[in-house]
N, CA and C atoms of all chains as a GROMACS GRO file, in nm:
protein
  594
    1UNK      N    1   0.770   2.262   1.355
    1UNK     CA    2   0.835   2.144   1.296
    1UNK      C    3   0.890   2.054   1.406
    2UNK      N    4   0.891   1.923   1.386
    2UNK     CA    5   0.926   1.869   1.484
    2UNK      C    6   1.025   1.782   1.480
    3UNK      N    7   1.132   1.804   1.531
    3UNK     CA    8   1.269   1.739   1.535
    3UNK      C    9   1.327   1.638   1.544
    4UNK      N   10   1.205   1.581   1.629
    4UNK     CA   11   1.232   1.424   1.657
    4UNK      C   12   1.169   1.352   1.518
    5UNK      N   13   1.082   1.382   1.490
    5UNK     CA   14   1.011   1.350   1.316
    5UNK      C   15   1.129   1.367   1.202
    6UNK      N   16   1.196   1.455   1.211
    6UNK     CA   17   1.314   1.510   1.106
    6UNK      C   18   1.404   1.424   1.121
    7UNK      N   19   1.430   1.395   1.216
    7UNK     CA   20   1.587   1.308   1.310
    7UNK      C   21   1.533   1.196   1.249
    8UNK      N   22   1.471   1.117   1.252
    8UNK     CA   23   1.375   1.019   1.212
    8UNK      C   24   1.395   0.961   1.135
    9UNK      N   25   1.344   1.084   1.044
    9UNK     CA   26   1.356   1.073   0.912
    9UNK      C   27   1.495   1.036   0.836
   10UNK      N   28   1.599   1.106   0.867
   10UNK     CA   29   1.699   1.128   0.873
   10UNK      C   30   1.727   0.959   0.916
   11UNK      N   31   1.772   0.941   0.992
   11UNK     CA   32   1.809   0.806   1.053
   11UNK      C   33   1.780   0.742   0.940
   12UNK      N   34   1.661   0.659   0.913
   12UNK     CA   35   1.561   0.616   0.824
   12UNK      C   36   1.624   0.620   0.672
   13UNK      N   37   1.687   0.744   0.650
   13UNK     CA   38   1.706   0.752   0.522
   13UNK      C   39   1.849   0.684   0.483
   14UNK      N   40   1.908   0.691   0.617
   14UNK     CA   41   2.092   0.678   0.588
   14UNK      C   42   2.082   0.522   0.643
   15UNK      N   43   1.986   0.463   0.684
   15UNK     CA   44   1.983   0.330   0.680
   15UNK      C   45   1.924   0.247   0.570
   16UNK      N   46   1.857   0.343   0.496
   16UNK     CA   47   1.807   0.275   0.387
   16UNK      C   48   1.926   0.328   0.284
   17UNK      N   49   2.011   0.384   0.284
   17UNK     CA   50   2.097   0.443   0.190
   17UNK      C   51   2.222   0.345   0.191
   18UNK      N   52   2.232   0.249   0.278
   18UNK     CA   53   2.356   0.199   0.325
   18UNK      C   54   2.306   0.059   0.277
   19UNK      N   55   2.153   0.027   0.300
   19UNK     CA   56   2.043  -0.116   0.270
   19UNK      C   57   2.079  -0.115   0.147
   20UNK      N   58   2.053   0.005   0.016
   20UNK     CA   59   2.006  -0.048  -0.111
   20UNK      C   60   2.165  -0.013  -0.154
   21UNK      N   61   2.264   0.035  -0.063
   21UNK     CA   62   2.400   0.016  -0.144
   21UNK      C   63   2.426  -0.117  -0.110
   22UNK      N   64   2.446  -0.197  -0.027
   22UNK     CA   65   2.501  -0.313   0.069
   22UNK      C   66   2.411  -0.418  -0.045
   23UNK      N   67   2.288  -0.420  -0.050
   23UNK     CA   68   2.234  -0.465  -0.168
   23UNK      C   69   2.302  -0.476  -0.331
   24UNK      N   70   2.331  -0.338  -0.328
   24UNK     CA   71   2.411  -0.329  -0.528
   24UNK      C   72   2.523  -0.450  -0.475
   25UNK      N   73   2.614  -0.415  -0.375
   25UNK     CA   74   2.725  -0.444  -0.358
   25UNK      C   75   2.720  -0.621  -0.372
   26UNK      N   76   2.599  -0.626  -0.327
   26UNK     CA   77   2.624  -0.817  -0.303
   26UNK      C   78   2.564  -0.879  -0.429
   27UNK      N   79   2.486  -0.786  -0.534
   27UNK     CA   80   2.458  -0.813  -0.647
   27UNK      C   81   2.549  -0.834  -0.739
   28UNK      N   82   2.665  -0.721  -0.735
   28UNK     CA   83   2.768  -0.757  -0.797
   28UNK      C   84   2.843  -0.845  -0.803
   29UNK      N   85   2.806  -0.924  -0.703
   29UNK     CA   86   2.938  -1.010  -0.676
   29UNK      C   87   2.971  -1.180  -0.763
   30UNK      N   88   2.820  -1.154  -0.785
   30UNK     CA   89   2.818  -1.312  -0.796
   30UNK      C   90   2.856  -1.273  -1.005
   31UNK      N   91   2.878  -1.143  -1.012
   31UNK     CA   92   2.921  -1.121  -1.159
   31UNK      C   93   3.037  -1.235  -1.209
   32UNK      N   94   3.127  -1.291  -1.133
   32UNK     CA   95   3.239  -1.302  -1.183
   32UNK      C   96   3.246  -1.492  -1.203
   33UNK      N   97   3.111  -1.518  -1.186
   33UNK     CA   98   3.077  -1.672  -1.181
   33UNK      C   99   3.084  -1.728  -1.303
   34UNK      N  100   2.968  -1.597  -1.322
   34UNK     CA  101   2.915  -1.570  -1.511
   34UNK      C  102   2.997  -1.542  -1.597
   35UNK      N  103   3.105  -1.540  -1.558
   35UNK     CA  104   3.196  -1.507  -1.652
   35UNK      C  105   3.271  -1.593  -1.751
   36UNK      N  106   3.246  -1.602  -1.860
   36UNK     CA  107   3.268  -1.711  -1.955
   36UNK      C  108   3.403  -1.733  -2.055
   37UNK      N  109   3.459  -1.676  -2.002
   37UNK     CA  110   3.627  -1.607  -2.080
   37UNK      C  111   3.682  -1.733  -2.047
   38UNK      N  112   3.678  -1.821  -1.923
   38UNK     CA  113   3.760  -1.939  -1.948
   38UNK      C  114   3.733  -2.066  -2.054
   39UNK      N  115   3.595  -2.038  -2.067
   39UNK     CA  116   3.540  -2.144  -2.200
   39UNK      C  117   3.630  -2.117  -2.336
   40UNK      N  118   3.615  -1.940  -2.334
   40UNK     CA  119   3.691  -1.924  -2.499
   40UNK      C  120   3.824  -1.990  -2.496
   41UNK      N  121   3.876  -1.969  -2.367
   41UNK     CA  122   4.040  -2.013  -2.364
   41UNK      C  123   4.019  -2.152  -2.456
   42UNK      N  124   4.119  -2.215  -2.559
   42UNK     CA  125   4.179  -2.349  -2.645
   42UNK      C  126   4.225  -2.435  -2.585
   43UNK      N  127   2.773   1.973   4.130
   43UNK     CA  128   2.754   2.115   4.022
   43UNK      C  129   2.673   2.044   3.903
   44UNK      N  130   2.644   1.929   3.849
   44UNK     CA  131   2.575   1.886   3.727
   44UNK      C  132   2.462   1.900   3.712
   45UNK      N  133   2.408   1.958   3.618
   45UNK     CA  134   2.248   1.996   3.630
   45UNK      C  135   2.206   1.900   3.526
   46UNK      N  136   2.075   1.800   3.547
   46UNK     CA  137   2.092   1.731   3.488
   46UNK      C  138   1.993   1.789   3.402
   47UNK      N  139   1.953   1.881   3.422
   47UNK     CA  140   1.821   1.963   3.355
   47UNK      C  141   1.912   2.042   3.221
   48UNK      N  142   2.038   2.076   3.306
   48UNK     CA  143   2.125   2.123   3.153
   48UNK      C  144   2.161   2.050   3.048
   49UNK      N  145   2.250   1.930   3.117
   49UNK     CA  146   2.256   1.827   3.025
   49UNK      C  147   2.109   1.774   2.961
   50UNK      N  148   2.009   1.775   3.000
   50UNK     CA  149   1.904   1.686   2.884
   50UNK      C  150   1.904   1.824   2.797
   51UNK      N  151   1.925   1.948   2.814
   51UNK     CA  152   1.891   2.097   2.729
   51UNK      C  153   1.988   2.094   2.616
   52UNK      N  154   2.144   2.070   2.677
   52UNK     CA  155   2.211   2.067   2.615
   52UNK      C  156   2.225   1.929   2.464
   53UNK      N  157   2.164   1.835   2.522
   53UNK     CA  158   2.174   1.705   2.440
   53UNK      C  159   2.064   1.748   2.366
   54UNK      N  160   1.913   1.818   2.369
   54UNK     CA  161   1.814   1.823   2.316
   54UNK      C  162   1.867   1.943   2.189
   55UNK      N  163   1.964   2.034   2.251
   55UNK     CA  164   2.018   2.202   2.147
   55UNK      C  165   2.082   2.096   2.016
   56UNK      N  166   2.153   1.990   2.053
   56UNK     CA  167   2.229   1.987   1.998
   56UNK      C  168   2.228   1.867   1.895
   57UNK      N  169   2.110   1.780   1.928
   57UNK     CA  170   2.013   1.708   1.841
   57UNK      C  171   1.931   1.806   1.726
   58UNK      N  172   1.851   1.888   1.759
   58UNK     CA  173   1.784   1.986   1.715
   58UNK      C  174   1.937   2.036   1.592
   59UNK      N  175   2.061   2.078   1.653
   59UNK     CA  176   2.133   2.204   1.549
   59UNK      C  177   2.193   2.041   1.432
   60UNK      N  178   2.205   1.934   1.497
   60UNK     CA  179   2.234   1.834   1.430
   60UNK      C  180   2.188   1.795   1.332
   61UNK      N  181   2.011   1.852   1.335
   61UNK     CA  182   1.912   1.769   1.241
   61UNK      C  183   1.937   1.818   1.061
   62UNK      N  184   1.910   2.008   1.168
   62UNK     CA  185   1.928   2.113   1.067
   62UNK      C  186   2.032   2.035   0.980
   63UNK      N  187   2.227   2.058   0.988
   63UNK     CA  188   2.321   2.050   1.004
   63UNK      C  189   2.277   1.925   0.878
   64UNK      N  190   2.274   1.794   0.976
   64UNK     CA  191   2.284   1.677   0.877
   64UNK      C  192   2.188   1.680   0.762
   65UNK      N  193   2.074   1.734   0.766
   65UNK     CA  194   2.009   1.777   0.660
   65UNK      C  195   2.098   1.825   0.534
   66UNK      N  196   2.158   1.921   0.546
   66UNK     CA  197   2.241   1.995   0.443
   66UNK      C  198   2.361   1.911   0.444
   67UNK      N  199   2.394   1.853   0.519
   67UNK     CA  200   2.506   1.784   0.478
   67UNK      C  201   2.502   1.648   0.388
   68UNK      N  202   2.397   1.557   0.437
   68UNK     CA  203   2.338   1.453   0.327
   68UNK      C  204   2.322   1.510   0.154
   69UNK      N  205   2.288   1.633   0.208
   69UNK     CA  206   2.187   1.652   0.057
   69UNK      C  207   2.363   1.716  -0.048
   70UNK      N  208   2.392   1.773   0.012
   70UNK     CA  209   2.542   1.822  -0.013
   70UNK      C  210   2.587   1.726  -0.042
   71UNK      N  211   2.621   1.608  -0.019
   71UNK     CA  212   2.765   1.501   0.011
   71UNK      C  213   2.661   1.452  -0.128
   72UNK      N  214   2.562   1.465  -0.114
   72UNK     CA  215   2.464   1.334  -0.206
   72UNK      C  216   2.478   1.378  -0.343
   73UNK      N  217   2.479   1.552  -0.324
   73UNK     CA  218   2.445   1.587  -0.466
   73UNK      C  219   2.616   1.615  -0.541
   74UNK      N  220   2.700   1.674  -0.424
   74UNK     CA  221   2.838   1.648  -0.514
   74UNK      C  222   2.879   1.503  -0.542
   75UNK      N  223   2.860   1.423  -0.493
   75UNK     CA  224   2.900   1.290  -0.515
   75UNK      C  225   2.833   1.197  -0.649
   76UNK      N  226   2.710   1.297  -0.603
   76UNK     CA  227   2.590   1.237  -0.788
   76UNK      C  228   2.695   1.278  -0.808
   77UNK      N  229   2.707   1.391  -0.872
   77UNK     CA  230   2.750   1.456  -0.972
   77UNK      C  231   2.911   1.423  -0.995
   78UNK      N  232   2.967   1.362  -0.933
   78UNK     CA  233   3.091   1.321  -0.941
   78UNK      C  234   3.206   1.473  -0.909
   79UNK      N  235   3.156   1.561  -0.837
   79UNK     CA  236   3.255   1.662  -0.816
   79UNK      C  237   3.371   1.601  -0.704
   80UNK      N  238   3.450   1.708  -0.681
   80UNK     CA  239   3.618   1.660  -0.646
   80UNK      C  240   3.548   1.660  -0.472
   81UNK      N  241   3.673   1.634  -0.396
   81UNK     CA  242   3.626   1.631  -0.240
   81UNK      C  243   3.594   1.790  -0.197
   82UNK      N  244   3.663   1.893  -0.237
   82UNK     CA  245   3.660   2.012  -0.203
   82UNK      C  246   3.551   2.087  -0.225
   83UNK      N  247   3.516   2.093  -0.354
   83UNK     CA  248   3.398   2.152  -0.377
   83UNK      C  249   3.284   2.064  -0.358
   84UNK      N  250   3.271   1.997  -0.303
   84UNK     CA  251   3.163   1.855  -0.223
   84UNK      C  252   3.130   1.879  -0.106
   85UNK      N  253   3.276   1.920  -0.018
   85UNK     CA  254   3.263   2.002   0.117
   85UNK      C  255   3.207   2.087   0.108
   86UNK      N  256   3.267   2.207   0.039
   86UNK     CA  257   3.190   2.338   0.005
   86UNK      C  258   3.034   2.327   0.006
   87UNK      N  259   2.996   2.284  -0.078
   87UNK     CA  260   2.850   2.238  -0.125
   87UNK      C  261   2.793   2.188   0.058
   88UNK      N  262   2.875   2.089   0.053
   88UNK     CA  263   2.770   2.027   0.215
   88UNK      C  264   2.803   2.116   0.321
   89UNK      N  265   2.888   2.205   0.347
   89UNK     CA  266   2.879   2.263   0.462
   89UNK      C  267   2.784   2.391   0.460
   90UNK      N  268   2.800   2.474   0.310
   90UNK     CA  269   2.695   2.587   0.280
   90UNK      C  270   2.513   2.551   0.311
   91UNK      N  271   2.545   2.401   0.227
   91UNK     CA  272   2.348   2.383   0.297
   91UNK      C  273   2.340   2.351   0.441
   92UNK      N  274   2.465   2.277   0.487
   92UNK     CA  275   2.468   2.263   0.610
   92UNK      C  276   2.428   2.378   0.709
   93UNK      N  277   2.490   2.474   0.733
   93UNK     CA  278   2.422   2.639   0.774
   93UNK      C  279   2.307   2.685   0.713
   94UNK      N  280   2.279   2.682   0.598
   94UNK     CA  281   2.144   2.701   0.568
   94UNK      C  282   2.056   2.611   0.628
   95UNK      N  283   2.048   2.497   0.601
   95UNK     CA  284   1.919   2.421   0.721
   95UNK      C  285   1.926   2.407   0.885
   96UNK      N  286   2.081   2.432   0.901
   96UNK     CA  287   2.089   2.428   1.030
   96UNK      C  288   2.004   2.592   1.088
   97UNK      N  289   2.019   2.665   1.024
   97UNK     CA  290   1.965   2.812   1.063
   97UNK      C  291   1.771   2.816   1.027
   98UNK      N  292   1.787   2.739   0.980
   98UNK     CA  293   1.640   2.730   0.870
   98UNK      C  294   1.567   2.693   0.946
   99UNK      N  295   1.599   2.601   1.007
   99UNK     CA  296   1.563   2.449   1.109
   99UNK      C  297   1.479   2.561   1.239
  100UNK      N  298   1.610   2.627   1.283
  100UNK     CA  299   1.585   2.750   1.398
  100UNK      C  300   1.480   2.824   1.368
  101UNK      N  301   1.526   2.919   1.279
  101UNK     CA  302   1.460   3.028   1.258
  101UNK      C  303   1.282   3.011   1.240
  102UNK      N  304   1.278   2.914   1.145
  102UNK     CA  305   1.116   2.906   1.111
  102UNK      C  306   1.045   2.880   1.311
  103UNK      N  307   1.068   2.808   1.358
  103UNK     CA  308   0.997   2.835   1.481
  103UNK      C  309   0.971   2.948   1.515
  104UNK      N  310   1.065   3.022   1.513
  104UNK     CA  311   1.105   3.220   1.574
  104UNK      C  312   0.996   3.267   1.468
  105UNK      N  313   0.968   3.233   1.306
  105UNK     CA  314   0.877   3.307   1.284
  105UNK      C  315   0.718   3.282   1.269
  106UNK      N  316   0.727   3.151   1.352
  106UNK     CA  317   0.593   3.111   1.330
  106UNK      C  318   0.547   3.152   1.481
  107UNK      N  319   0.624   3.186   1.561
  107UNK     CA  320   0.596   3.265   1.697
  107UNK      C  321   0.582   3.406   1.664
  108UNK      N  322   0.578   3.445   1.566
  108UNK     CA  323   0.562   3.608   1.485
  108UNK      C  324   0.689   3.698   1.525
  109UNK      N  325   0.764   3.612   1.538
  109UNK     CA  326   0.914   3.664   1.573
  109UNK      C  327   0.950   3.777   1.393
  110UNK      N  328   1.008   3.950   1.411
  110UNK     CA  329   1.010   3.951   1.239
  110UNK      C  330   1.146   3.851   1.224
  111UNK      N  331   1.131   3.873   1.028
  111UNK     CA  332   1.231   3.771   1.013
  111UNK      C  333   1.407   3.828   1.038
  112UNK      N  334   1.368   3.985   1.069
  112UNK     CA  335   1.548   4.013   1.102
  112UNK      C  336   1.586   3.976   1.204
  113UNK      N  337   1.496   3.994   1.345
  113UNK     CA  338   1.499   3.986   1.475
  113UNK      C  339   1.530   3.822   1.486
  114UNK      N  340   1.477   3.718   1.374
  114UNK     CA  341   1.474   3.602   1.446
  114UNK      C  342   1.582   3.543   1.363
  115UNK      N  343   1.654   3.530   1.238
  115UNK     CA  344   1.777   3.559   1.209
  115UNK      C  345   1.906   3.609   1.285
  116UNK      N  346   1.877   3.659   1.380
  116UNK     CA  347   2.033   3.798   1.437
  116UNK      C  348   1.983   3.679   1.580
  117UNK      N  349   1.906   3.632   1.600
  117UNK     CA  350   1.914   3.545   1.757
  117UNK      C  351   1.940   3.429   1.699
  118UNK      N  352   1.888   3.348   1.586
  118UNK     CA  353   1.996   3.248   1.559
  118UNK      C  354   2.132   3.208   1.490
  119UNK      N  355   2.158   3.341   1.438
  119UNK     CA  356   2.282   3.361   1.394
  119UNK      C  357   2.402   3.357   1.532
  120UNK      N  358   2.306   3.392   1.662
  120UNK     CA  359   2.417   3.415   1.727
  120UNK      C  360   2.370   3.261   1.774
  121UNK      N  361   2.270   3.240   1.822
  121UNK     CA  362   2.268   3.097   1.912
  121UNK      C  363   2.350   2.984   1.805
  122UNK      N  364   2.360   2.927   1.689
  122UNK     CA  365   2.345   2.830   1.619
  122UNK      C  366   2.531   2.829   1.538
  123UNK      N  367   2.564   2.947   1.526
  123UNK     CA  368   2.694   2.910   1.446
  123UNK      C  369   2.823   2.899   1.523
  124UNK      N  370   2.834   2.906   1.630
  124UNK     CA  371   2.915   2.793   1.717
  124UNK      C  372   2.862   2.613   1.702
  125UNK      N  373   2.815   2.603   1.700
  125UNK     CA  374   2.697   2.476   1.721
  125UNK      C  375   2.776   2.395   1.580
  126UNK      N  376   2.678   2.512   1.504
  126UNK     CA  377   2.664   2.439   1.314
  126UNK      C  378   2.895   2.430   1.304
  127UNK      N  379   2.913   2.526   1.318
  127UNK     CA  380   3.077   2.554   1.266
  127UNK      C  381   3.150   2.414   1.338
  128UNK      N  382   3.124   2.345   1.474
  128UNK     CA  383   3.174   2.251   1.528
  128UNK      C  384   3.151   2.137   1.453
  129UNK      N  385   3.054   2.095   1.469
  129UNK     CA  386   3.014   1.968   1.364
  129UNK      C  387   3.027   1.996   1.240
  130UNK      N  388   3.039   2.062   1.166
  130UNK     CA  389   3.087   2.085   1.015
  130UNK      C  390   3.247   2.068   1.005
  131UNK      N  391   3.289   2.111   1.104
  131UNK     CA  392   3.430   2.057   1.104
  131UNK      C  393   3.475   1.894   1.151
  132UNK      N  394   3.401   1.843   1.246
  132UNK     CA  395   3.416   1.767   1.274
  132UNK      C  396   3.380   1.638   1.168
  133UNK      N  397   3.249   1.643   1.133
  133UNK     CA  398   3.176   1.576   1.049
  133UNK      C  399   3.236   1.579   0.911
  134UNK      N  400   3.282   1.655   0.878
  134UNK     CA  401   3.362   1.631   0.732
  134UNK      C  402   3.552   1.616   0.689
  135UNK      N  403   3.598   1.636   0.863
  135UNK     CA  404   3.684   1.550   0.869
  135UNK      C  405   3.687   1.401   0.849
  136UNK      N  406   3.565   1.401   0.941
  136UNK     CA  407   3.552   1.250   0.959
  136UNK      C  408   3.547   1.171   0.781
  137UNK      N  409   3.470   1.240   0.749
  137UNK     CA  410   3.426   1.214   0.639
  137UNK      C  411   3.566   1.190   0.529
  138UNK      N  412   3.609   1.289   0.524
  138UNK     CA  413   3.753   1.318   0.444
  138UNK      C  414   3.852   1.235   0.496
  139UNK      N  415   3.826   1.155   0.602
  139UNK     CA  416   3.972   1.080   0.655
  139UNK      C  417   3.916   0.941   0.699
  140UNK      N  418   3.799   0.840   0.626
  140UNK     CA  419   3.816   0.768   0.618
  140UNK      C  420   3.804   0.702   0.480
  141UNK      N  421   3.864   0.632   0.428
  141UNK     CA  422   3.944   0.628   0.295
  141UNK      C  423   3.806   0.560   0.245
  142UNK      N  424   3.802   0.621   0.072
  142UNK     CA  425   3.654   0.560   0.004
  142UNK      C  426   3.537   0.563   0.026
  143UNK      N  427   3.540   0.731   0.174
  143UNK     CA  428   3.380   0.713   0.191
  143UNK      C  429   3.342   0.819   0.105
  144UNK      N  430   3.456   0.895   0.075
  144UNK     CA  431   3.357   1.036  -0.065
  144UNK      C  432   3.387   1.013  -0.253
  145UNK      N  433   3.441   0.839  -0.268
  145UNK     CA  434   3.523   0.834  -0.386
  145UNK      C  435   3.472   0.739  -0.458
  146UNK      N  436   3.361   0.676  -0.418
  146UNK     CA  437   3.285   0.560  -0.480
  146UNK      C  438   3.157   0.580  -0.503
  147UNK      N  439   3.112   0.673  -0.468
  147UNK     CA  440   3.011   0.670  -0.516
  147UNK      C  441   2.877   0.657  -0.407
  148UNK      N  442   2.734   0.694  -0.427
  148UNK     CA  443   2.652   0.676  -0.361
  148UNK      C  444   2.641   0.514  -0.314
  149UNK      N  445   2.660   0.416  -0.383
  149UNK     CA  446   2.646   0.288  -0.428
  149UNK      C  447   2.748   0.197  -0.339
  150UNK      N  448   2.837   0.302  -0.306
  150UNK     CA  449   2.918   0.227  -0.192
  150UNK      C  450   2.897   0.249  -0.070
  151UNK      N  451   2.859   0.088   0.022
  151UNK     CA  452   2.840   0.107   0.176
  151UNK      C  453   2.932   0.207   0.248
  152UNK      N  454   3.046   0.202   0.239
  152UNK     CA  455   3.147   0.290   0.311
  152UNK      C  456   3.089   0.426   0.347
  153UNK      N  457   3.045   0.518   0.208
  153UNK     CA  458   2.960   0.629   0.207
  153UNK      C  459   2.900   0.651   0.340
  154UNK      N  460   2.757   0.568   0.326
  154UNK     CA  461   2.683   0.531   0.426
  154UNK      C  462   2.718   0.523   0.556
  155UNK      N  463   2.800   0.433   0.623
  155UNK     CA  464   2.875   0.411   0.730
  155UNK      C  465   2.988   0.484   0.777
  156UNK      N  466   3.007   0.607   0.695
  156UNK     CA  467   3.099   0.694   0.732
  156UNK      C  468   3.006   0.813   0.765
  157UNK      N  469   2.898   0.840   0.686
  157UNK     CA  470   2.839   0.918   0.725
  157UNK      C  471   2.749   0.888   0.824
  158UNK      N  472   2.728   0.806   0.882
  158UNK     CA  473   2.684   0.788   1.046
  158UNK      C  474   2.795   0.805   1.137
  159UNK      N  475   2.928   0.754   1.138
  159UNK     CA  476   3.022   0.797   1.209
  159UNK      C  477   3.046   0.885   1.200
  160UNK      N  478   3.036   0.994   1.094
  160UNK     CA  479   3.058   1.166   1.141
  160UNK      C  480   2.956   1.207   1.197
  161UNK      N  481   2.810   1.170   1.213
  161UNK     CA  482   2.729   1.251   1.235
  161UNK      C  483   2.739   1.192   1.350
  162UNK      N  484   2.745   1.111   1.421
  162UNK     CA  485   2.779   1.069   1.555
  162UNK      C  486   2.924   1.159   1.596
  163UNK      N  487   3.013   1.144   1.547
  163UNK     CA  488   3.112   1.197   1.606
  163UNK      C  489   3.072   1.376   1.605
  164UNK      N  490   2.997   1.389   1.516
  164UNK     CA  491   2.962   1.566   1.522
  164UNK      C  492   2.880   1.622   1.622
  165UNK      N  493   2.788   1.522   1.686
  165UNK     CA  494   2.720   1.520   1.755
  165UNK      C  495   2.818   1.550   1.923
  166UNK      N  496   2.865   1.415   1.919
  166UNK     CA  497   2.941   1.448   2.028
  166UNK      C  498   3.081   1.519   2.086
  167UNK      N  499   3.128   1.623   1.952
  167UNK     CA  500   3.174   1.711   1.960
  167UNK      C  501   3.096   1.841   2.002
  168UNK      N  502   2.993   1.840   1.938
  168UNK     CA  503   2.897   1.959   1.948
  168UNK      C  504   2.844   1.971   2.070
  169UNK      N  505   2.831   1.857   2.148
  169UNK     CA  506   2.736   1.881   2.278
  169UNK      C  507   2.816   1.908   2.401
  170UNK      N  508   2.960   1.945   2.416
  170UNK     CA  509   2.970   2.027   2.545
  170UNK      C  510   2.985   2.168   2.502
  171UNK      N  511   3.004   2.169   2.342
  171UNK     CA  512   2.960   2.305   2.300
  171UNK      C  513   2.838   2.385   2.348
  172UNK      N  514   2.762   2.297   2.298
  172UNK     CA  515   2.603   2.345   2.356
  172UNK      C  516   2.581   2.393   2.480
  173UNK      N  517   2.668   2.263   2.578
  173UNK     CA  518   2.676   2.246   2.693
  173UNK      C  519   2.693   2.404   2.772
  174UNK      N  520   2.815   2.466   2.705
  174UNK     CA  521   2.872   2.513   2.731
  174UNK      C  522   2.840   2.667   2.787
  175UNK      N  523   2.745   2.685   2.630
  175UNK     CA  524   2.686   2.788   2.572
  175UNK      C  525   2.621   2.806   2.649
  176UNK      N  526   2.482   2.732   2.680
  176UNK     CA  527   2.358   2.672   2.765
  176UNK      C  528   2.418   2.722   2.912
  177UNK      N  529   2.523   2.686   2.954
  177UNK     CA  530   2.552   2.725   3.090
  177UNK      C  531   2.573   2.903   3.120
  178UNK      N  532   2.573   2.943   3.024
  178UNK     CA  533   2.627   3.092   2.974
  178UNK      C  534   2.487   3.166   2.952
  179UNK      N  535   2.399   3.101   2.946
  179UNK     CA  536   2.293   3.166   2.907
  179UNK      C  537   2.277   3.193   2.748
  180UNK      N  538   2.383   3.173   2.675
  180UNK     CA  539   2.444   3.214   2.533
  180UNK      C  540   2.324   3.052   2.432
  181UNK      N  541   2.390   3.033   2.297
  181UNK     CA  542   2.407   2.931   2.236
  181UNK      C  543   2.204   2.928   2.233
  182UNK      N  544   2.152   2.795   2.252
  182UNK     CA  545   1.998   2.757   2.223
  182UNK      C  546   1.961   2.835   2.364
  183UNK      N  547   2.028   2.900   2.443
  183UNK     CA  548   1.927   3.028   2.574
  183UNK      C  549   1.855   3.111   2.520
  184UNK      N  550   1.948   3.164   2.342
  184UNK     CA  551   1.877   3.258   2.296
  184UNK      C  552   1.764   3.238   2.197
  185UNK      N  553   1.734   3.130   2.178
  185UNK     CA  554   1.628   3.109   2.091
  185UNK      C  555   1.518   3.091   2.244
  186UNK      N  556   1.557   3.003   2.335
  186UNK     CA  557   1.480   2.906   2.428
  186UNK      C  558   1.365   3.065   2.466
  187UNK      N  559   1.428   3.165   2.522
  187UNK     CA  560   1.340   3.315   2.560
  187UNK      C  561   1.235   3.327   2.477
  188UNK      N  562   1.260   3.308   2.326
  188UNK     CA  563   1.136   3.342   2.186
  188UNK      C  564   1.047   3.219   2.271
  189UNK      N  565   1.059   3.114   2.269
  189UNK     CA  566   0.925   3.018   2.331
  189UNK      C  567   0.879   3.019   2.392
  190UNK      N  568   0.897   3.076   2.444
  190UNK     CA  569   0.790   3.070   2.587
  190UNK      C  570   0.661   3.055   2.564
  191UNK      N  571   0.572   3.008   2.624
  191UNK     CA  572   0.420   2.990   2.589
  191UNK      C  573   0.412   2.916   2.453
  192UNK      N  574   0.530   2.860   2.388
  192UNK     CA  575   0.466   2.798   2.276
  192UNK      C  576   0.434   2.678   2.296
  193UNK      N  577   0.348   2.615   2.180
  193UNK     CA  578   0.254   2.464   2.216
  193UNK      C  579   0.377   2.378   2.173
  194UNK      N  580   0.474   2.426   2.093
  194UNK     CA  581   0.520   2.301   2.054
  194UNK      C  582   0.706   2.329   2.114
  195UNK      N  583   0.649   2.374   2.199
  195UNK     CA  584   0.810   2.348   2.295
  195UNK      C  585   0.849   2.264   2.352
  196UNK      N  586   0.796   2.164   2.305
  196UNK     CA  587   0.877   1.956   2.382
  196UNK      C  588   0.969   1.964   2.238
  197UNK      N  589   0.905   2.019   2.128
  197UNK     CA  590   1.027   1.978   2.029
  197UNK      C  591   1.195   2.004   2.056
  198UNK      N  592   1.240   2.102   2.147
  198UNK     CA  593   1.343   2.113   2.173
  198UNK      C  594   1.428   2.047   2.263
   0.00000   0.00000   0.00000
């Protein structure tokens, strides 16, 4: 098995793990634009 | 007195017990954290696979050199759990003491970015361990004897 392949891998995975969170995170954000509660306000 | 032949041995032992190590520790942190368990039994979970792949990692070389499997077990039991026990402590301190990296979820960057700073910081706790060992003849000396003549001894 080869270690440097594993390490690699590894690396690879916790950068893509941090990509598709950092991603949710900036998806969320723009939630609070959409938000239509000040229209109902009278 | 610096051998620089030790130090690349020592940095190579301790990449290698790291890989094992972070293996079980990802999959640990990943699967108590799915699952929404508490910090303790999350540790538990990541440090147990943590020694299991960190030993796993070892051993399968030892038996694909036709090492048996007690003989090559009892040489990485002794080379590897100084190694694995350092960075498991280190690495899940780290982990446990920076705020929101085990409490949000997979979905939060923090996670992520904490778990590169432990595995970096485990790393470089671990390697004058290695260092240490390596100078002793002790630690990855005792696996390094099983290789000899093997083809795939750059992996270390």
């Amino acid at each position: 098995m080869e270690t440097k392949i594993l390490f690699a891998g590894l690396v690879g995975f916790l950068l893509g793990g941090l990509t598709v969170s950092v991603a949710a995170e900036l998806d969320d954000e723009p939630a609070p634009a959409h938000d239509t509660s000040a229209h109902a306000r009278p | 007195m610096t051998d620089p032949n030790l130090n690349a041995l020592a940095a190579s032992a301790t990449l290698h017990c790291l890989t094992g190590c972070a293996l079980g520790e990802v999959i640990g942190l990943l699967v108590g954290t799915a699952l929404g368990l508490g910090n303790v039994p999350t540790i538990i979970l990541a440090v147990g696979l943590a020694f299991l792949f960190g030993y796993a990692l070892s051993t399968l070389p030892l038996l694909r050199n036709g090492i048996a499997f007690r003989a090559a077990l009892g040489v990485v039991l002794a080379a590897d759990t100084l190694s694995i026990a350092v960075m498991e402590v280190v690495d899940n301190a780290v982990m446990a003491g920076i705020p929101g990296a085990m409490d949000e979820g997979l979905v939060n960057p923090v996670f992520w970015i904490a778990m590169m700073i432990a595995l970096t910081a485990a790393f470089v706790a671990a390697y004058p361990v290695n260092r240490f060992l390596l100078a002793r003849g002790k630690g990855h000396a005792l696996t390094h004897q099983f290789h000899e003549g093997h083809s795939e001894h750059a992996h270390h």
